[in-house]
Structures are given as C-alpha cells and as structure tokens.
N, C-alpha and C positions, 0 to 999 in steps of 0.2 A: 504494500500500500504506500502510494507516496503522500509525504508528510506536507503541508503547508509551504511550510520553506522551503522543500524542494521546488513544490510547485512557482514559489517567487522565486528562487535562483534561474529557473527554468525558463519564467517569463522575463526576465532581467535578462538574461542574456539571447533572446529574442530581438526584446528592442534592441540591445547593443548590436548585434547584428546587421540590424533595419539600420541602425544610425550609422554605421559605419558603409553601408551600400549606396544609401542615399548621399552621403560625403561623396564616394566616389563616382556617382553618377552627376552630382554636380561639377566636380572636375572635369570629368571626361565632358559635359555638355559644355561648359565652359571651355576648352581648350579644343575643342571639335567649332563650335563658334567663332573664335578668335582665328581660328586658324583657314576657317570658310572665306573671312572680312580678309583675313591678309589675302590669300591667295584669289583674290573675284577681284581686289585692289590691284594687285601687279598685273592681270590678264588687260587692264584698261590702258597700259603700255603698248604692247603691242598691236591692240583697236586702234589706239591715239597714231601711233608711226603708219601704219597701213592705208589711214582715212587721209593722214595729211600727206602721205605719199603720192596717193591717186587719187583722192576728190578732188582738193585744187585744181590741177590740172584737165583733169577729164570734164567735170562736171562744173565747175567754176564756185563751188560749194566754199566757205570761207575753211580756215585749219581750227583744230581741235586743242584744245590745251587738257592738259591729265584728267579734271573733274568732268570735265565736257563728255568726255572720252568715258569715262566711270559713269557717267549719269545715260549714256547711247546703252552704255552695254546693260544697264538695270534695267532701262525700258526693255530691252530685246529680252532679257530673261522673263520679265513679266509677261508679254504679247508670247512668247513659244515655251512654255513649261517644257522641261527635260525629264524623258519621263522615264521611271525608277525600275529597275529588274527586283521583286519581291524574291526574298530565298525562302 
C-alpha cells in the first residue's frame, strides 16, 4: 500500500518533471525563433543584390536598400505559404 508521502514525493517529482520540460521547450522555442528572425534577415541580402542587379536596368524599377528588401520578401512569404511535409 502506498503511504501519503509516497504519494506526495511521487507527485512532487511529476511536477518537477513538467517544470523542467517546459524550461526546455521554452529554450528550444526560443532559440528555434531567434534563429528563424536571423536566418529570413540574411536571405533579404541576396533579394536586395539580385533586384538591384536586374530591376534597374531591365524594368527601370528604383534599387532596394536591406529593409526594403526584408519587407518584399515578408510580403512574398505571406501571399505563397511554404507548405510543411507532416512526419
């Protein structure tokens, strides 16, 4: 038969369990985020170089400066979702 306190030691290290998953599912959300914002940031590099290489000229379009360039490529992710392979 289990006794009272086992039953609290039992449930006490449940939570601690939970507390300690949740920690790390906050890190990992965190650091999976941070790391989304850097790498969609640098991608607006090479948009920025390509549009100013050949819009100017081709299409008489004015050039792109970096935020320009990051705010083209948010709208495009918005209007064509990328769509996910479930496992």
């Amino acid at each position: 038969m289990i006794t009272k306190k086992e039953k609290v030691k039992e449930i006490d290290k449940k939570i601690m369990d939970n507390a300690k998953t949740l920690m790390k599912n906050r890190y990992h959300f965190l650091i999976y985020t941070i790391s989304g914002f850097l790498i969609n940031m640098l991608l607006a590099f090479p948009l920025m170089w390509f549009w100013n290489a050949s819009m100017p000229s081709v299409f008489g379009f004015k050039t792109l400066v970096w935020m320009q360039a990051w705010s083209v490529l948010m709208i495009g992710c918005l209007i064509i979702p990328v769509k996910t392979v479930k496992r």
